[in-house]
C-alpha positions as CSV (number, residue, x, y, z in Angstrom):
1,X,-41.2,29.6,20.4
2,X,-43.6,26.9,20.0
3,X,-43.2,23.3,20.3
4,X,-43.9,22.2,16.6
5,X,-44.9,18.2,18.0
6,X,-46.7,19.3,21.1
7,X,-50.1,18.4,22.1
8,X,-52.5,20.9,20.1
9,X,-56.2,21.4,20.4
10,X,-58.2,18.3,18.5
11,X,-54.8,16.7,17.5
12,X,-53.5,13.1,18.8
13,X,-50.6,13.5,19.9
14,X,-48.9,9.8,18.2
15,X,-50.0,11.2,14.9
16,X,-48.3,14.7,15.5
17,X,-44.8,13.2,16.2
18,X,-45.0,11.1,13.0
19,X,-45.6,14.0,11.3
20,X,-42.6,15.6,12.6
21,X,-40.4,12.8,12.4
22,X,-41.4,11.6,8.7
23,X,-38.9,13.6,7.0
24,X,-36.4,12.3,8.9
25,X,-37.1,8.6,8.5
26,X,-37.6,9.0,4.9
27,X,-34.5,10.2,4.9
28,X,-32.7,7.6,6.6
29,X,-34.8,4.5,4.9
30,X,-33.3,6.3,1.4
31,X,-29.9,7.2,2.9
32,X,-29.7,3.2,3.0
33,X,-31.1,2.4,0.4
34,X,-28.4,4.5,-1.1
35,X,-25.3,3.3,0.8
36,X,-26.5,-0.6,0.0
37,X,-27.0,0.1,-4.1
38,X,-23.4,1.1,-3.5
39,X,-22.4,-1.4,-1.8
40,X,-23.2,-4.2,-4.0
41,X,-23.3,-1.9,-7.4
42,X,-20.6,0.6,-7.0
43,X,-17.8,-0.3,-4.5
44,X,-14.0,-0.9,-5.5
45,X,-11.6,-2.6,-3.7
46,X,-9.5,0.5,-2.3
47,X,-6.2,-1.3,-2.8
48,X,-6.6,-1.9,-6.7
49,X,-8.0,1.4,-7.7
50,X,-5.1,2.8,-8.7
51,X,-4.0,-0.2,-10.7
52,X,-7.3,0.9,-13.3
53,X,-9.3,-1.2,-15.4
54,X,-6.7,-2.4,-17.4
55,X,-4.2,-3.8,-14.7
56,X,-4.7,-7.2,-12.5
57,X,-2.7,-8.4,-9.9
58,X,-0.6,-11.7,-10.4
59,X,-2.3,-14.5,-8.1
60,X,-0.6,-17.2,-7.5
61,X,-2.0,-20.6,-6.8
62,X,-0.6,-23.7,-4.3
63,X,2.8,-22.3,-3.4
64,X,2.5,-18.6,-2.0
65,X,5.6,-16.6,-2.4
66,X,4.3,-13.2,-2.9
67,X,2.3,-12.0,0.4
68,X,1.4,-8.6,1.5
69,X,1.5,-7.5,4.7
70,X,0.2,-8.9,8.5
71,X,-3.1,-10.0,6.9
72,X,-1.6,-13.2,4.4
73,X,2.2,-12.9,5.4
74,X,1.8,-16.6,7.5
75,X,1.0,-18.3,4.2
76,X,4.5,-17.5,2.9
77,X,5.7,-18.4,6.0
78,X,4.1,-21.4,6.1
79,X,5.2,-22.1,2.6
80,X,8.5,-21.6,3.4
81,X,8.5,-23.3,6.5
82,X,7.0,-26.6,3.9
83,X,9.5,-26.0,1.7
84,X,12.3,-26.6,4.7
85,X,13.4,-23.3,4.9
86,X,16.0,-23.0,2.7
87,X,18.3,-19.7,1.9
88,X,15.6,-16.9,1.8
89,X,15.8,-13.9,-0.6
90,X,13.3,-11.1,0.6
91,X,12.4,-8.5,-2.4
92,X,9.9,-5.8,-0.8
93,X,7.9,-3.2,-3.0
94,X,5.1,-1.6,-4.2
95,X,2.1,-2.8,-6.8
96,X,4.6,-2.5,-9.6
97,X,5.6,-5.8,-8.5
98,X,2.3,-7.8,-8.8
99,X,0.3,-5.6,-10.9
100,X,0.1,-6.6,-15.0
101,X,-1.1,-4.5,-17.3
102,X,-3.5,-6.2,-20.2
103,X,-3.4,-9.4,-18.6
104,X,-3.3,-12.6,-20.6
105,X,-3.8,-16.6,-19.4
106,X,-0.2,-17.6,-18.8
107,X,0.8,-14.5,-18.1
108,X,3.3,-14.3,-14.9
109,X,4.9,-11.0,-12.8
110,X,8.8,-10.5,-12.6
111,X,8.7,-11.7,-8.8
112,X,7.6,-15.0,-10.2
113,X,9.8,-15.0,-12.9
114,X,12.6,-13.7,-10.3
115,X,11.8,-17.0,-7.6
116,X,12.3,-19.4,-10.7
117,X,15.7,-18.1,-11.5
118,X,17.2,-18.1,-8.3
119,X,15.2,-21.7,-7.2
120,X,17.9,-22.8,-9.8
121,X,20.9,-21.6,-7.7
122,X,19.5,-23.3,-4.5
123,X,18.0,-19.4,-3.1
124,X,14.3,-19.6,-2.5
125,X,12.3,-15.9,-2.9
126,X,9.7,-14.3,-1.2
127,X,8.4,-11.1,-1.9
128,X,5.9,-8.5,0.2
129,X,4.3,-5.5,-1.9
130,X,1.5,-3.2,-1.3
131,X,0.0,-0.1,-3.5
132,X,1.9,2.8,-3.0
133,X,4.6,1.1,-0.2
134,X,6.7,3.9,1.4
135,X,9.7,3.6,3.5
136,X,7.9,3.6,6.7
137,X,6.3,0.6,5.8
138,X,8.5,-1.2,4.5
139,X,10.4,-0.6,7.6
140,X,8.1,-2.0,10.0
141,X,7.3,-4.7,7.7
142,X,11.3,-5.8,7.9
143,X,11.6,-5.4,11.3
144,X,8.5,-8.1,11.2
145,X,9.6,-10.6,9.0
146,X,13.5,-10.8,9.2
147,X,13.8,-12.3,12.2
148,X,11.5,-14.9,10.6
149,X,13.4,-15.9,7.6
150,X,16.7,-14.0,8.0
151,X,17.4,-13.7,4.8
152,X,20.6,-13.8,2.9
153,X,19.9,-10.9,0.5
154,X,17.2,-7.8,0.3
155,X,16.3,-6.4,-2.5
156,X,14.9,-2.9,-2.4
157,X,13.1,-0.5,-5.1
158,X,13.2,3.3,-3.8
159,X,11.2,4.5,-5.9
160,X,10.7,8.7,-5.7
161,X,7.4,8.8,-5.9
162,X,6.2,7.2,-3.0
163,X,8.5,8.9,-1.0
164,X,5.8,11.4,-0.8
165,X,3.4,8.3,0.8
166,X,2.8,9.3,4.5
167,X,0.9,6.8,7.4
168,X,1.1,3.7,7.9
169,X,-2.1,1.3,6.7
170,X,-3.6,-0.7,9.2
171,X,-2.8,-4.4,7.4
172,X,0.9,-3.3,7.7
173,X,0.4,-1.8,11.3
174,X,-0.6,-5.1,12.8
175,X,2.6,-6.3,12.5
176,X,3.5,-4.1,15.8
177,X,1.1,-6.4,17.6
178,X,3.5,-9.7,17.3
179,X,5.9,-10.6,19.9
180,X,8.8,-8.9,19.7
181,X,8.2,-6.6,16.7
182,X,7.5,-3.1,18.6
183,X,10.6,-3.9,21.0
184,X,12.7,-4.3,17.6
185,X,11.6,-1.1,16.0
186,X,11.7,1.1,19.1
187,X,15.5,0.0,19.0
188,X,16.3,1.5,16.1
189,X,17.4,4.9,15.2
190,X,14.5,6.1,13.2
191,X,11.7,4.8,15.7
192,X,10.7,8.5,16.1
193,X,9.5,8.8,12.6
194,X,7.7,5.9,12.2
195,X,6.0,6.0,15.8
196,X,5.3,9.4,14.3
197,X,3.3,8.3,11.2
198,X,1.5,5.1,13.0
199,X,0.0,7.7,15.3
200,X,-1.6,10.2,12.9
201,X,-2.9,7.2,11.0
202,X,-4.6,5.7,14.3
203,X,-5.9,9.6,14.9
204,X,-7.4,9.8,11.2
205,X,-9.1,6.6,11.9
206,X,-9.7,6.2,15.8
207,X,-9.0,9.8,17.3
208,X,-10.6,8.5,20.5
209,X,-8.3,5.9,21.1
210,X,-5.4,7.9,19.5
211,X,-5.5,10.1,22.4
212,X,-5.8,7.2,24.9
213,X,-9.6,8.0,25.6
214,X,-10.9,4.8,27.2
215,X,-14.2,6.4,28.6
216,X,-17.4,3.9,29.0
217,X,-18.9,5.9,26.1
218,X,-15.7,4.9,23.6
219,X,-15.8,1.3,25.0
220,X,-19.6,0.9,24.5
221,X,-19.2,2.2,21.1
222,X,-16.5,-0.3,20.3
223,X,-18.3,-3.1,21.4
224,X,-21.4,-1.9,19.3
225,X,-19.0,-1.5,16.2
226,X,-17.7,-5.0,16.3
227,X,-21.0,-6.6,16.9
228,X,-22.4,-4.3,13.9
229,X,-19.5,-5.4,12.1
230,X,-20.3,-9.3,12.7
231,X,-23.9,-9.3,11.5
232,X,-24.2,-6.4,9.0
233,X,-23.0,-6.9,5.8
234,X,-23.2,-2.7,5.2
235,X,-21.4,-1.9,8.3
236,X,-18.9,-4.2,7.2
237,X,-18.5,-2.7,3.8
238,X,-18.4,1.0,5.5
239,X,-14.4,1.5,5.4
240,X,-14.6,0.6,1.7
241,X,-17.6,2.7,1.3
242,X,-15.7,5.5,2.5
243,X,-13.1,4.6,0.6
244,X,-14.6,4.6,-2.9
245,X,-16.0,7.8,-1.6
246,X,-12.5,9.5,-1.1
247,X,-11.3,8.1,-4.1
248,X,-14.4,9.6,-5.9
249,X,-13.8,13.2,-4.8
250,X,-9.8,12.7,-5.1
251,X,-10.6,12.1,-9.1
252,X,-13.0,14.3,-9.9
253,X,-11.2,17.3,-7.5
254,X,-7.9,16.0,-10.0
255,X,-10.2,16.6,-13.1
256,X,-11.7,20.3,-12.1
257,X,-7.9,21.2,-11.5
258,X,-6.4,20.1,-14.2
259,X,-4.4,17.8,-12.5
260,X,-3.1,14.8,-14.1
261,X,-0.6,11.9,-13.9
262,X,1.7,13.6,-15.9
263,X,1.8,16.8,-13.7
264,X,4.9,17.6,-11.9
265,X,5.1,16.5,-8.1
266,X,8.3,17.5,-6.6
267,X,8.5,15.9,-3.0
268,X,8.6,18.3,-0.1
269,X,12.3,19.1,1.1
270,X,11.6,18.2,4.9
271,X,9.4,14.7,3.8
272,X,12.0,13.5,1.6
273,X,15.4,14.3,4.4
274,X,13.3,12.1,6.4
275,X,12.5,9.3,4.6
276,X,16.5,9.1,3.0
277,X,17.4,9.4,6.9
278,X,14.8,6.2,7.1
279,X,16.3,4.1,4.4
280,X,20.2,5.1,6.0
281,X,19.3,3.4,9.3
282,X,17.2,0.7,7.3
283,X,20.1,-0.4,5.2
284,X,22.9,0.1,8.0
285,X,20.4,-2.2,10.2
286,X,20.2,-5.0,7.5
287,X,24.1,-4.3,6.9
288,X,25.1,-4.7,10.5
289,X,22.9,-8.4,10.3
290,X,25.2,-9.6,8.1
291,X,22.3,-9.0,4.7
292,X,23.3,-8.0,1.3
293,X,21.2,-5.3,0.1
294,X,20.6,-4.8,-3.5
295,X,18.6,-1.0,-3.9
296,X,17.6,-0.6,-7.1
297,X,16.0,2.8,-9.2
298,X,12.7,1.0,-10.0
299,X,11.5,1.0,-14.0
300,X,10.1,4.6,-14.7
301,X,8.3,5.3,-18.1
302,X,10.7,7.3,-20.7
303,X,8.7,8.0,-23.9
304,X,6.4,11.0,-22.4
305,X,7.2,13.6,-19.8
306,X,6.1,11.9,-16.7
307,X,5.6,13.8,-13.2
308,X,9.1,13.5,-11.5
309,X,11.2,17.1,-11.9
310,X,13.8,15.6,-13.5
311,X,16.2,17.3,-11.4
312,X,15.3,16.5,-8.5
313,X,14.9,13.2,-9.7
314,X,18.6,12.9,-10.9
315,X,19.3,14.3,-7.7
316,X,17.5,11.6,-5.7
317,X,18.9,8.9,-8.0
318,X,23.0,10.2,-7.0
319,X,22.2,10.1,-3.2
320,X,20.8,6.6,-3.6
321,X,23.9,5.1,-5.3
322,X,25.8,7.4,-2.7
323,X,24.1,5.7,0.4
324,X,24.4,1.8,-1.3
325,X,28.4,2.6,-1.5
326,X,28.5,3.7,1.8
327,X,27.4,0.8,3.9
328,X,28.4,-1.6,0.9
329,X,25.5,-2.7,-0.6
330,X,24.6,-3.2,-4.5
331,X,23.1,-0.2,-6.1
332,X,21.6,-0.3,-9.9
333,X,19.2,1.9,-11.8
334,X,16.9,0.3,-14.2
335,X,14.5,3.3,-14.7
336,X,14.6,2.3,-18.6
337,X,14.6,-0.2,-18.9
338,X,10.8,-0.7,-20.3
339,X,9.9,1.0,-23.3
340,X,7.0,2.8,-23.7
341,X,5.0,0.0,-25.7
342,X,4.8,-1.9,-22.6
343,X,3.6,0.5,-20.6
344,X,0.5,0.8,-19.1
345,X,-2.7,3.2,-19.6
346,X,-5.1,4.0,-16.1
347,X,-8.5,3.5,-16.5
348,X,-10.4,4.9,-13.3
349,X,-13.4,2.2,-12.6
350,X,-16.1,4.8,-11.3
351,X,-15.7,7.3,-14.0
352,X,-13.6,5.7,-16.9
353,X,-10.9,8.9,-17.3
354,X,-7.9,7.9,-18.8
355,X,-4.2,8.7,-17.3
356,X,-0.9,7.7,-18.4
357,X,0.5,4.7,-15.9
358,X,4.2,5.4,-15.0
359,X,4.0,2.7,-12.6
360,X,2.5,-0.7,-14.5
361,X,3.9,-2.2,-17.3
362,X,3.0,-5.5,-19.1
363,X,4.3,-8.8,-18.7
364,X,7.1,-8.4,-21.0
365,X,7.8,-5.5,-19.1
366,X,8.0,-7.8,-16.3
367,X,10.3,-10.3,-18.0
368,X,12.7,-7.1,-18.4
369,X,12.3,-6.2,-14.7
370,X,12.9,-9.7,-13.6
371,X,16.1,-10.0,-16.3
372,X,17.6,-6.5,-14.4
373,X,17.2,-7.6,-11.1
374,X,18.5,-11.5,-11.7
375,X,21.8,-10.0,-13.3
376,X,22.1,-7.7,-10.7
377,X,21.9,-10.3,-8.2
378,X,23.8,-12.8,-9.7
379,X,26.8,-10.0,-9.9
380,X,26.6,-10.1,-5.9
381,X,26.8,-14.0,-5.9
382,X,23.0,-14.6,-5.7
């Protein structure tokens, strides 16, 4: 076989290798060109995409109550730390809890609405929610924070469907890195299952130094990512490049199936005996602190057939108020307490398909989230 860039007769050799290597610098100037019209045209923030067009998140401005995980949980800290740190309520959950569907000035979510209430009975609020939050999560990020504020009450959606949620994100993962925190969660009884999750995230992200590899070549290449990272803007945008990439193919591999967000999703049998073992030790943790717990069945849309099997979700719902009773903390289900008016359509931002939201609601569908929770907790003393 011949050498297709090797000296031939009458040919310079300089002019031979361009030749050969032309394609393949074409295609890389275009691949970048590409990947930076992205970038500054096409890219979504990852952690609002499922929110859709239609949705914001509630920001707050001067005193910072609602935080989200390791990344922006010392400003509520500091806050509270300000404020003299008074009696703290903690109230964890997913993007429900900040995310308002057709947004108006004035406008405020029911954690907001929640902290004013009980600022009145001398309690002072603060709340930690991510998109999709699952059990595992929410675990690590109370074995992170309640030592900080040790909190009087926790209040704690379980919702069904992200039971199904698996990993750990990296913004909540960080908390493991704090003084203290590992030690705390390898005491408790469902360790395993968390320690489980954190490692398949790190091997879906870092598979070299999931497996402990700490060879020159993985070092050199860490070094060389961090230094690309702090002078590149593209290499800093590349986990929400490939981000907006997943997301892509997840919605348009949903749309060729048929699959929608009003398709049935029953959660697998062996997932879900987990996560309810999870929550037990969880609660009987908080319990054993001395915390009130307040577990609530979050609001869940009733006027079309959503994706819960509703046996299964009846099901679910009996075991929860089953586990609240037995280690003596309040239990309420508010899953109607929005009607369907209030409730929220999706709006992808890359393609502009429309789903049915059984997660986001409006703000008036805040004020009667905020109302269920605030008599709940004033039944319990709060």
């Amino acid at each position: 076989m011949t050498d297709p860039i090797a000296r031939s007769p009458g040919a310079p050799l300089p002019k031979a290798r361009l030749k050969a290597w032309l394609p393949l610098l074409i295609g890389a100037v275009l691949a970048l060109a590409l990947l930076e019209y992205a970038r500054t045209h096409i890219l979504i923030k990852l952690a609002d995409a499922g929110l859709g067009a239609e949705t914001a998140g509630f920001a707050q401005r001067g005193q910072i109550t609602q935080c989200s995980d390791a990344v922006d949980s010392h400003r509520c800290v500091a806050t509270w730390t300000r404020a003299g740190k008074p009696p703290a309520v903690l109230w964890f959950g997913n993007s429900q809890l900040f995310g308002i569907n057709r947004y108006r000035p004035g406008d405020v979510n029911a954690p907001e609405l929640l902290r004013r209430a009980l600022a009145e009975r001398g309690k002072y609020l603060v709340t930690y929610s991510q998109p999709n939050a699952n059990l595992i999560e929410e675990a690590i990020v109370w074995n992170a924070v309640a030592p900080i504020y040790r909190p009087k009450l926790l209040i704690l959606p379980v919702c069904y469907d992200d039971i199904r949620e698996l990993g750990v994100r990296e913004t909540v993962g960080d908390f493991t890195e704090r003084q203290g925190v590992t030690a705390r969660l390898e005491s408790q009884r469902y360790w395993p299952v968390i320690a489980g999750a954190m490692q398949e995230s790190l091997k879906a992200s870092s598979p070299q130094i999931a497996e402990g590899h700490q060879s020159l070549q993985t070092r050199v290449e860490r070094e060389a990512t961090g230094f690309l990272a702090g002078h590149w803007p593209l290499w800093q945008a590349k986990p929400a490049l490939r981000g907006t990439l997943g997301f892509a193919v997840h919605t348009l591999r949903n749309q060729m199936l048929g699959i929608h967000s009003t398709s049935k999703r029953p959660v697998d049998a062996n997932v879900y005996r987990d996560r309810m073992e999870l929550l037990d030790g969880m609660v009987a943790d908080a319990r054993a602190q001395g915390v009130d717990l307040l577990l609530y069945v979050p609001p869940y849309r009733q006027d079309i057939d959503g994706p819960y099997p509703m046996a299964q979700y009846r099901a679910f719902k009996a075991e929860l108020q089953a586990l609240a009773k037995r280690h003596g903390a309040g239990f309420v289900d508010i899953d109607p307490i929005v009607p369907g008016p209030e409730w929220a359509t999706v709006t992808d931002e890359l393609f502009g398909f429309k789903e049915a939201d059984f997660m986001h609601f409006t703000a008036a569908g805040h004020k009667r989230l905020a109302t269920g929770i605030d008599q709940a907790v004033r039944r319990m003393g709060y």
